[in-house]
C-alpha positions in Angstrom: -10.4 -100.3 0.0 -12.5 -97.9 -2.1 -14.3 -97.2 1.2 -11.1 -96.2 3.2 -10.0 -94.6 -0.2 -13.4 -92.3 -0.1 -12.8 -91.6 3.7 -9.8 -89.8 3.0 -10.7 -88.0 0.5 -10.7 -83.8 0.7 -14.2 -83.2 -0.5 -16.1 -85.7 1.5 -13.7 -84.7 4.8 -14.6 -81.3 4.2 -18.6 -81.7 3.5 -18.6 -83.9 6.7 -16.3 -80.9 8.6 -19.7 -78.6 7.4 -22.2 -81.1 8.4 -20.6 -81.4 12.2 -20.6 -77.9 11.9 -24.3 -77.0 10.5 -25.3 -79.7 12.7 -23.9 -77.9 16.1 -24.9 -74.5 14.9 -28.4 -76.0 14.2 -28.3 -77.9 17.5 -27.2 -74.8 19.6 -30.0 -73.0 17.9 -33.1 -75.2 18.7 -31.9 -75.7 21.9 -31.6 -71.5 22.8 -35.2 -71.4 21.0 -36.7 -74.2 23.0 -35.4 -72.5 26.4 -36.5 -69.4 25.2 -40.0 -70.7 24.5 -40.1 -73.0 27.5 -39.4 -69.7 29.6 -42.0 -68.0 28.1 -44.8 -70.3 28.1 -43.4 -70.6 32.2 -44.0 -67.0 32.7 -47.2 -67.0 31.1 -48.5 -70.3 33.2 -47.3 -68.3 36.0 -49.0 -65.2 35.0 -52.0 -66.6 34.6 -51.6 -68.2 38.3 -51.2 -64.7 39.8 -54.0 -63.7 38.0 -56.6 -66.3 39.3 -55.2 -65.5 42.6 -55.9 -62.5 42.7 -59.4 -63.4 41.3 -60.0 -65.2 44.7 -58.7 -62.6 46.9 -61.3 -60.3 45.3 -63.9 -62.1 47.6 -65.1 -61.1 51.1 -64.7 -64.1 53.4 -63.6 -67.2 53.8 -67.1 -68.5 52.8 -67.3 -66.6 49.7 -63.6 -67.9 48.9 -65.0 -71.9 49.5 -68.2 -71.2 47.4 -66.1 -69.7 44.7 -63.2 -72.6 44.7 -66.4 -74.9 44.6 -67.8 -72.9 41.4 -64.5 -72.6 40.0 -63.7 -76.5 40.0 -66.9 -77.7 39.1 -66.4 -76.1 35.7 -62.6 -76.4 35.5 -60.7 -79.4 33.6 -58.4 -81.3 36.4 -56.0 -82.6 33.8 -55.6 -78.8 33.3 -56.7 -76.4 36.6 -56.7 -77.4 39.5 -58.2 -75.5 42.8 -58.1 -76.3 46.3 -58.6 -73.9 49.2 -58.2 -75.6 53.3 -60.9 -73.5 55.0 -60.0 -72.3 58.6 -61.8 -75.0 60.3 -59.8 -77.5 57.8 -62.5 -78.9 55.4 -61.1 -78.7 51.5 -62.7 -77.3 48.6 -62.2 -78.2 44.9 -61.5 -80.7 42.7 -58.0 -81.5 44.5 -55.6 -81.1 47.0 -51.7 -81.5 48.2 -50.1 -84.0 49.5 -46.5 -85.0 50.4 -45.8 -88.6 49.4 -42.4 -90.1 49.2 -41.5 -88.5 46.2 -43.0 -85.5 46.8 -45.8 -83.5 46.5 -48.8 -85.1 44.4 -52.5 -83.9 43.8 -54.7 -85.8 45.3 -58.4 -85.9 43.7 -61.4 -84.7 45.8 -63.3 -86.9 43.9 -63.8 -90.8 45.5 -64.1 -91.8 42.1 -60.7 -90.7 41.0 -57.3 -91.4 43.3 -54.5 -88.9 42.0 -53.6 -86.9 38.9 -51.4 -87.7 36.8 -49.3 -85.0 34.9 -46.7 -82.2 36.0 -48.4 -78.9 37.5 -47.0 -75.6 38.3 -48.7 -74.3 41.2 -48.8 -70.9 43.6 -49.8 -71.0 47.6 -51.3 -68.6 49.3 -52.9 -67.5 52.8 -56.5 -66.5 52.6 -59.1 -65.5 55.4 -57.1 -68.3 57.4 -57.2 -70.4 55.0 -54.9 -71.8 52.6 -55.5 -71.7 48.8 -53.5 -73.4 46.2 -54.1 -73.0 42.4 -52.2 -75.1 39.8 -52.1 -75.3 36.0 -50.5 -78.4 33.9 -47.6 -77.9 31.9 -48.5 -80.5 29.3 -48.0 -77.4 26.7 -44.4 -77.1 28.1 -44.2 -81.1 28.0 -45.4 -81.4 24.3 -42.8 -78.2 23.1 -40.2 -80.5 24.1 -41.5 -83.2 22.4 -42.3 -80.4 19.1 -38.5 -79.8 19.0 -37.3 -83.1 18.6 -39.9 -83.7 15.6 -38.1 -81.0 14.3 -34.9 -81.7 15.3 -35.5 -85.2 13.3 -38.1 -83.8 10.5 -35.3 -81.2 9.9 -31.6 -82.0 10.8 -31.4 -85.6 10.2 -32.9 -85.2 6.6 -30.3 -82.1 5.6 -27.0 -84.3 7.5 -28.0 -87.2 5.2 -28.2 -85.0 2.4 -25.1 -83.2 2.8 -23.0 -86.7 3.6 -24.6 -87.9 0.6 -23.3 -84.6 -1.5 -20.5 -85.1 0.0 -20.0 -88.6 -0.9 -21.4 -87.7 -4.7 -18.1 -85.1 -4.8 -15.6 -87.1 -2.9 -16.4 -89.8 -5.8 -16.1 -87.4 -8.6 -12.9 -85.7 -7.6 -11.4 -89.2 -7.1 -12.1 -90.2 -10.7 -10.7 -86.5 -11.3 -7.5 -87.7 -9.4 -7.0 -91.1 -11.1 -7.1 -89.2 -14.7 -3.9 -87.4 -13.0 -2.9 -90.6 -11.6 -3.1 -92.5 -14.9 -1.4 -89.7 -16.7 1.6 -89.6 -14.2 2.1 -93.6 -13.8 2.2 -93.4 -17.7 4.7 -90.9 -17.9 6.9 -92.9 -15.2 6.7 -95.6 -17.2 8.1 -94.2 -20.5 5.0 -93.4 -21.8 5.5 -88.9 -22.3 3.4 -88.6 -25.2 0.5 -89.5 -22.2 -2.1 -86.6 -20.9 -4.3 -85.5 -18.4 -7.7 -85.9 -20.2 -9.2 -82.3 -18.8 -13.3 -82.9 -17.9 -15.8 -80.4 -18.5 -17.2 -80.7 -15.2 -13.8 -80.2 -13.2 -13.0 -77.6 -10.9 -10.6 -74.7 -11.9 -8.2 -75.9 -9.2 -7.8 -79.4 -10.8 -7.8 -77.9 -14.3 -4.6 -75.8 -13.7 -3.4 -79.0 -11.8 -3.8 -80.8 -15.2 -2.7 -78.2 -17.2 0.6 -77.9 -15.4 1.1 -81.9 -15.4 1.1 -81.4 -19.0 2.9 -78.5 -19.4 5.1 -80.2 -17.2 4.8 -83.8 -20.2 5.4 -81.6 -22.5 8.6 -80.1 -21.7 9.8 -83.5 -20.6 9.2 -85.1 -23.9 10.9 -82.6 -25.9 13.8 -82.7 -23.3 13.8 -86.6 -24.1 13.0 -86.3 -27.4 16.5 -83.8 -27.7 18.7 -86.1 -25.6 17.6 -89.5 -27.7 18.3 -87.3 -31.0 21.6 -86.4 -29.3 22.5 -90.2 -28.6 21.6 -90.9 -32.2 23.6 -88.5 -33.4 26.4 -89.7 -31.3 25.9 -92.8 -32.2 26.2 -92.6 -36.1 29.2 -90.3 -35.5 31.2 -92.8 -33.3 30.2 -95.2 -35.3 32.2 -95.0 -38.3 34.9 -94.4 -36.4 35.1 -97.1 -33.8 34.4 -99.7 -36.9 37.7 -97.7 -38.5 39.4 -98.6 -35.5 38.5 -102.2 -35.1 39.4 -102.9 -39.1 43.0 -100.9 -38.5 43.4 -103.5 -35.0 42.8 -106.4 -37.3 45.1 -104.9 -39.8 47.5 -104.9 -37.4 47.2 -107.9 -35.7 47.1 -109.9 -39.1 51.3 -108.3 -40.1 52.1 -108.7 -36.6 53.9 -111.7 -35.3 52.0 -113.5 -32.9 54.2 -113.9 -30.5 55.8 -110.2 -30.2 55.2 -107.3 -28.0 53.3 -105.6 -30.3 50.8 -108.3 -31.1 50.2 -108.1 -27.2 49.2 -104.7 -27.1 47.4 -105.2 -30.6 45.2 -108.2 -28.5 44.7 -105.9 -25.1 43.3 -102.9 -28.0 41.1 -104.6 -29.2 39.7 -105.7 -26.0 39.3 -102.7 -24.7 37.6 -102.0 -27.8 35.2 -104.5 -27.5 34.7 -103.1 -23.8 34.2 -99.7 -25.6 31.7 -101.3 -28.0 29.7 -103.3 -25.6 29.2 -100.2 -22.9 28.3 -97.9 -25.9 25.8 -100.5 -27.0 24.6 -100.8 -23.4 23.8 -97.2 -22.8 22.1 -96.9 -26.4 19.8 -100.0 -25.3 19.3 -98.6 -21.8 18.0 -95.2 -23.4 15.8 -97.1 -25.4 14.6 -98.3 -22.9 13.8 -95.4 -20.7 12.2 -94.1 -24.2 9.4 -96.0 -23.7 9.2 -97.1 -27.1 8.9 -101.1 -26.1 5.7 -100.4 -24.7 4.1 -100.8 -28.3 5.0 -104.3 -28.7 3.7 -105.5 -25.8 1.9 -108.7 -25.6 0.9 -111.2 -23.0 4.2 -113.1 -21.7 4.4 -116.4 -20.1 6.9 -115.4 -17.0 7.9 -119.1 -16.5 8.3 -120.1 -20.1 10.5 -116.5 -20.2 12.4 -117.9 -16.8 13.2 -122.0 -18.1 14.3 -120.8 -21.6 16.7 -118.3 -19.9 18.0 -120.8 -17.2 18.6 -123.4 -19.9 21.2 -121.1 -21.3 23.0 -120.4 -18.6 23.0 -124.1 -17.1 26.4 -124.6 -18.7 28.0 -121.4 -17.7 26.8 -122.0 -14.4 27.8 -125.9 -14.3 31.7 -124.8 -16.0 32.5 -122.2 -13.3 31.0 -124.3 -10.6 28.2 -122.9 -9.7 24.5 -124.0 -8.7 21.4 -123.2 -11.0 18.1 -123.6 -10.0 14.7 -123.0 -11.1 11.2 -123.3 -9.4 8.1 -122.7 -11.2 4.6 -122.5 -10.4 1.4 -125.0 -11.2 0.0 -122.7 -13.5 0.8 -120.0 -16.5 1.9 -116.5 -15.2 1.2 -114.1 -18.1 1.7 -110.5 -18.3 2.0 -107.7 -20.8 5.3 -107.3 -21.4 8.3 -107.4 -24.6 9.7 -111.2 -24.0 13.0 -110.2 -25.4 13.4 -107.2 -23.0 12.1 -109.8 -20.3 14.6 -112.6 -21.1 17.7 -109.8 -21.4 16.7 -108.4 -17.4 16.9 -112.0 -16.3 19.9 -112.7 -18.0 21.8 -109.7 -16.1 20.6 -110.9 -13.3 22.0 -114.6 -13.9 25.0 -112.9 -15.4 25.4 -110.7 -11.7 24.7 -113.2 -9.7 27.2 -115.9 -11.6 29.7 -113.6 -11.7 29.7 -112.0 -8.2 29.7 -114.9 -6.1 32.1 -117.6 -5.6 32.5 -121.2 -7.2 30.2 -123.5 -5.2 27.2 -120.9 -4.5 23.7 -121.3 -5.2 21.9 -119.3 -7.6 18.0 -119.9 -7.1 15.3 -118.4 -9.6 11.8 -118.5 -9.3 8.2 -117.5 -10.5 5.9 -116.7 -7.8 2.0 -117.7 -8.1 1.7 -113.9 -7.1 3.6 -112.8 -10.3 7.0 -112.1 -8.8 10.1 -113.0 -10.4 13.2 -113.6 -7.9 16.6 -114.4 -8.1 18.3 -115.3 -4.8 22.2 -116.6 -4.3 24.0 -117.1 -1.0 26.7 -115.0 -2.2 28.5 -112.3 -0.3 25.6 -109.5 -1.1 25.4 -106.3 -1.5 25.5 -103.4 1.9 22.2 -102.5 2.6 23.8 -98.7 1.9 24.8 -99.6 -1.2 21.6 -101.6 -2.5 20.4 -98.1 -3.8 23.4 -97.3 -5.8 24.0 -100.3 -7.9 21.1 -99.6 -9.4 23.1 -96.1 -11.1 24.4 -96.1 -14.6 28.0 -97.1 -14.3 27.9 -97.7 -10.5 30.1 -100.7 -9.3 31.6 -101.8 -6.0 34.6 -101.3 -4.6 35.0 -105.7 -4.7 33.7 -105.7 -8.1 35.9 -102.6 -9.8 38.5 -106.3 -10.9 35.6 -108.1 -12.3 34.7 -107.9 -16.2 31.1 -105.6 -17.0 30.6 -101.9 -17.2 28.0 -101.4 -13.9 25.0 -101.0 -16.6 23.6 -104.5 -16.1 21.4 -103.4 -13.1 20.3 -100.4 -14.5 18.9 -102.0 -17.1 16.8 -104.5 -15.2 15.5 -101.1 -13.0 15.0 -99.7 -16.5 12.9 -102.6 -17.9 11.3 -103.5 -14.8 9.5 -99.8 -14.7 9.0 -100.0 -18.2 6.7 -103.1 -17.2 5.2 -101.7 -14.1 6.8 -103.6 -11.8 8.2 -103.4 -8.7 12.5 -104.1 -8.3 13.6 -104.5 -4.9 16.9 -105.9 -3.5 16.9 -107.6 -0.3 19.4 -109.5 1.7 19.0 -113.3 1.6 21.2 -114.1 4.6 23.5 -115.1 3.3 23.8 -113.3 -0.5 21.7 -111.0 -2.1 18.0 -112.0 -3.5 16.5 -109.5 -6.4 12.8 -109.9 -6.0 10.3 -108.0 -9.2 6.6 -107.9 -8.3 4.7 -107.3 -11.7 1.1 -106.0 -11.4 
């Protein structure tokens, strides 16, 4: 994973883009210079072979020509010169001649003691006092520059792509460390956490300093935003407070000089309900803000996920058992234990008990489990939630159509989102053919 993580990485793509593209320049280069300096070293080879010619046409007869070829071979290397002239009355001179063979011609050695030469010649033919004489030089030099280019083609290239990849490797690793400091700093803002900064390196690069500098420009504004709006709820909340308590002791005021079977003690009862509706959605929201605040994340401690499941279930076993329902619990072998606020915990499964309990008809099944791979589900073979909707219920407030005559104020859900990113974890809502199952992955 760190591998594939590395691979796509910018700085390593882009030292490996410069590599291919040093490499092809460097290729293109060598190869232009070795044709160049294979050309010349042709034209000299060839140069020279004019030149002996002409050397040879410099003599008188075709007598002189033999004795000369004779001279000339004597002292000459074979693996380097070779002469041969075929005098008019067809007897050969020199240290060699030519001779088709089925793979063309070859250079036969004059001397019994030696069958053929081995090695690639360039040679020049040409017509002499009736005779015929043929002069060839090796190109072994032209063999061995080929051979001189790939030692540097390997001495050089290979050593400077390894070099670069490596560079590149050394950066791609470095910015990545530079991009989890981001990445740590944003996941801990998500989760509540807005007093949390990017940590700015010496060593970074001015692009990923003004990246970090706006992330926390960007904190920063957020946390005095939050910082207003929580100061705003608390100031709502002591001014409401008063009041709504006023309200409640004037209801009971009522209630208690009110006959209890009249009209008005009716409407007295219905007040005061809606009241206690008021009360409990105005406690909701406080405790969802709280929350989203973040502030939780202080007292976390390691939490047992099934001890946090079997106390909950327990409690709703009789509420579950009195309106007919089924409730189920399946634990792992072993401990699950993350960091987490148990309280905040046991109060997201509850509302999702609560939901499920009160959402589906008398005779469902309401399953909850721990999963060995630290997921938390609750599953019932209710009549679920529209796949459309699944995104929604999960709004402050937000309640279906079917559910508008059921008791609750359509906070429940939000707060298990709210708690389960507090945590880290991961809240998705699935269908569970029938019903709907609520699956939480924690890290």
């Amino acid at each position: 994973m760190r591998l594939r993580k590395l691979w796509r990485s910018m700085p390593l793509r882009l030292a490996l883009l410069l590599v291919l593209l040093f490499s092809a320049v460097s290729l293109l280069s060598l190869a232009a210079s070795y044709q160049v300096t294979k050309t010349s070293f042709e034209q000299d080879i060839r140069a020279d072979l004019r030149q002996d010619l002409a050397g040879f046409r410099a003599a008188p007869n075709a007598r002189a020509v033999a004795q000369l070829v004779e001279a000339e071979s004597r002292a000459a290397d074979p693996a380097r010169l070779i002469i041969s002239y075929i005098s008019p009355t067809g007897r050969i001179f020199g240290n060699g001649a030519i001779a088709r063979g089925d793979k063309g011609f070859n250079i036969v050695s004059l001397d019994p003691e030696r069958e053929e030469f081995a090695g690639a010649y360039l040679s020049l033919t040409d017509g002499l006092y009736g005779g015929l004489l043929t002069i060839a030089r090796s190109r072994a030099e032209i063999l061995a520059l080929r051979d001189l280019f790939i030692n540097i083609l390997l001495i050089s290239l290979l050593p400077t792509v390894l070099i670069a990849l490596s560079g590149g490797l050394i950066l791609a690793r470095r910015s990545k460390r530079h991009v989890e400091v981001v990445g740590e700093a944003l996941d801990a803002m998500t989760t509540g956490d807005l007093a949390a900064r990017v940590t700015v390196g010496p060593r970074w690069s001015d692009d990923l300093v003004r990246i970090g500098g706006k992330v926390n420009q960007m904190a920063t504004a957020q946390e005095t935003s939050v910082a207003a709006l929580r100061q705003v709820s608390s100031d709502i909340a002591h001014d409401l407070k008063t009041p709504i308590q006023r309200v409640a002791v004037h209801l009971e005021e009522l209630a208690a000089v009110t006959a209890p079977d009249s009209a008005a003690a009716e409407l007295t009862g219905k007040a005061q309900s809606e009241l206690d509706d008021i009360t409990a959605t105005f406690q909701s929201l406080l405790q969802l803000a709280q929350v989203e605040g973040g502030q939780a994340k202080a007292r976390f401690v390691p939490v047992d996920l099934g001890a946090v499941a079997q106390t909950i279930v327990e409690v709703f076993e009789p509420a579950a058992a009195a309106s007919g329902h089924t409730l189920t619990l399946a634990l792992p072998d072993a401990a699950r234990t993350v960091q987490g606020d148990k309280m905040l915990l046991g109060q997201m499964l509850s509302n999702l008990i609560e939901n499920a309990l009160r959402h589906t008809p008398e005779g469902s099944a309401v399953q909850v489990a721990v999963g060995a791979d630290f997921t938390l589900t609750v599953a019932d073979n209710g009549p679920g939630v529209p796949k459309a909707e699944r995104g929604r219920v999960l709004q402050r407030l937000y309640r279906l159509d079917r559910s508008r005559g059921t008791p609750g104020n359509g906070l429940g859900l939000s707060l298990v989102a709210a708690v389960a990113t507090l945590h880290g974890a991961t809240l998705t809502l699935e269908d569970n053919t029938p019903g709907l199952k609520v699956e939480i992955a924690f890290p």
